[in-house]
Structure formats: structure tokens, C-alpha cells
C-alpha positions, 0 to 999 in steps of 0.5 A, a space after each residue: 460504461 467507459 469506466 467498465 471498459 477502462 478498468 477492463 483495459 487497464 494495465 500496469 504499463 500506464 499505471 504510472 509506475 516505473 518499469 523496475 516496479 513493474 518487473 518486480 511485481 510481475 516477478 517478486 523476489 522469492 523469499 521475505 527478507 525480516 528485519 531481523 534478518 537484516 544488518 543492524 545498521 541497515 535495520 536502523 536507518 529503515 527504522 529512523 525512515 519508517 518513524 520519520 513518514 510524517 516529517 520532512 526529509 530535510 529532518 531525516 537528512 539532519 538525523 542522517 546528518 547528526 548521527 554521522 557527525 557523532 558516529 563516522 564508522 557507523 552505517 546510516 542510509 540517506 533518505 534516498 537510499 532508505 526509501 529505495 532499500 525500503 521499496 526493494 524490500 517491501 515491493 510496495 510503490 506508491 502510485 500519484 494520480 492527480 485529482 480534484 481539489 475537492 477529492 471529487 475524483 482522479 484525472 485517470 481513465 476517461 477523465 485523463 485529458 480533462 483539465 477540470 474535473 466536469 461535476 464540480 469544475 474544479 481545475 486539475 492544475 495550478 497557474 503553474 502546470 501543476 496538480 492542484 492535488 494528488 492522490 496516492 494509491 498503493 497497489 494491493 498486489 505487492 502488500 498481499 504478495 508481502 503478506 504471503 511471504 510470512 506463513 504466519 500472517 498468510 494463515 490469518 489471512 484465511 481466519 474469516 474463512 475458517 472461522 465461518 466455515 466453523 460458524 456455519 457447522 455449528 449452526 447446523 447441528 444445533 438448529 441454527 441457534 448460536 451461543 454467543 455473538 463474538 465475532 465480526 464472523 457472527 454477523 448475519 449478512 456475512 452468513 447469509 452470504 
């Protein structure tokens, strides 16, 4: 019952995320910027950000580094100015929450104020102070805003939809037989439901 009523309390104030974040989200910017719409040399700083995800950001600071030394006219982001251009631009802002070791569950909600999570008696922090883990959550709010943003990917946001509608009017007028079992569409607990 205490998660009931938290998930029914939450807000986006104490989700952790800054206040500009939350503006943001409560009021995105009204057109979806394309890359192709961008400068080139914006595009390819966020292009060297987005591929360098699973390094370090010392690596994308010698990119940074090596390709200024080659190339001193030529705009390059640093990694900060990447990732803060790449979050204005998507409106996507991770979320840390610290969690079990063991991926047990999150220190949030009515577990906040524990220092070990009560099931499997795992601390939440190190000798140190410091989350033995975290967890990152990215809101779905901005990602689908993002989404809509595109006419192209907002109309294959509704293809299930659609496709249902589609299967369901077919096996209405042909005694609920089907031709053939293509799609995830075809499945019969999603029309049952």
C-alpha cells in the first residue's frame, strides 16, 4: 500500500532532476530540431558524443583535443558543451537513483531512508558515503514528446492501432478466420484484449 500512495504523491519536484530539466519537460521547445538542420559542425561533435557513449570522456576530451590541434578554425564541442547541447536538443535527462548491489531495488520511495535495502541486507553506500550503485532511469515523457515532434515516427507510434483495428475487421467479416499470422498484431491475447 506505501508504494500505491508514493507513485500517487510523486512529482517531478523530488525526482532528482534539476529545476531547468523540469521546465523543460512541463514546457518543451515547440519545433524538433533535425540534425540535418543543424550546423555541420555542431552535427559532428554530437555525432563524435553519441558514438563515444561507451568510452570515457577523457577519450572524447583527446578527440576534442587532437582534432582542434589539426584543425584550429573548426568548431568542435567539448564533452560538456556536447552532452548540454545533446540534452537541449532531445530534452532527455537521465535520472540516478541509488540502488542495491544486487539490483534488488532503488533506495526511493519508502525505501529513501534506509541504508540497506531490508530483503537481501545489502548496503546502499560504501565506507565512503557513496552509492554502492546506481541506477539510471530516463523519463518517458521527453523521449515521446520527442517522438511526436516527427509526423513520421508519431504516425508509427499508432501502427499497432491501426493494425488492430484492421485485423479485427477482417476477422469480422470472414468468421474469425485469418489468412495469415504476420504480425505481433496477430496475437491472440492482444485481440482478445
Amino acid at each position: 500500500m506505501n508504494n500505491i500512495q508514493a507513485l500517487k504523491n510523486v512529482t517531478l519536484d523530488k525526482s532528482g532532476m534539476a529545476p531547468d530539466d523540469i521546465d523543460w519537460l512541463r514546457d518543451p521547445l515547440p519545433s524538433f530540431c533535425h540534425l540535418d538542420m543543424l550546423d555541420t559542425h555542431l552535427v559532428k561533435s554530437l555525432w563524435h558524443f553519441i558514438y563515444s557513449t561507451d568510452m570515457s570522456c577523457n577519450h572524447y576530451e583527446t578527440i576534442h583535443k587532437v582534432n582542434m590541434a589539426a584543425y584550429p578554425d573548426d568548431e568542435f564541442l567539448s564533452f560538456d558543451q556536447a552532452k548540454c547541447t545533446l540534452k537541449k536538443l532531445s530534452g532527455v535527462v537521465p535520472i540516478r537513483s541509488d540502488c542495491c548491489i544486487s539490483s534488488c531495488a532503488t533506495f526511493t520511495g519508502e525505501y529513501s531512508d534506509l541504508d540497506a535495502y531490508p530483503y537481501c541486507n545489502t548496503p546502499c553506500y560504501d565506507n565512503n558515503g557513496k552509492p554502492c550503485q546506481q541506477f539510471t532511469m530516463i523519463p518517458i515523457s521527453p523521449v515521446l514528446q520527442a517522438l511526436y515532434m516527427s509526423h513520421e515516427t508519431a504516425e508509427d507510434m499508432h501502427y499497432l492501432k491501426k493494425r488492430l483495428t484492421k485485423i479485427v475487421e477482417h476477422l469480422r467479416t470472414h468468421n474469425g478466420k485469418m489468412e495469415s499470422y504476420d504480425d505481433m498484431a496477430c496475437s491472440q491475447d492482444l485481440l482478445q484484449a
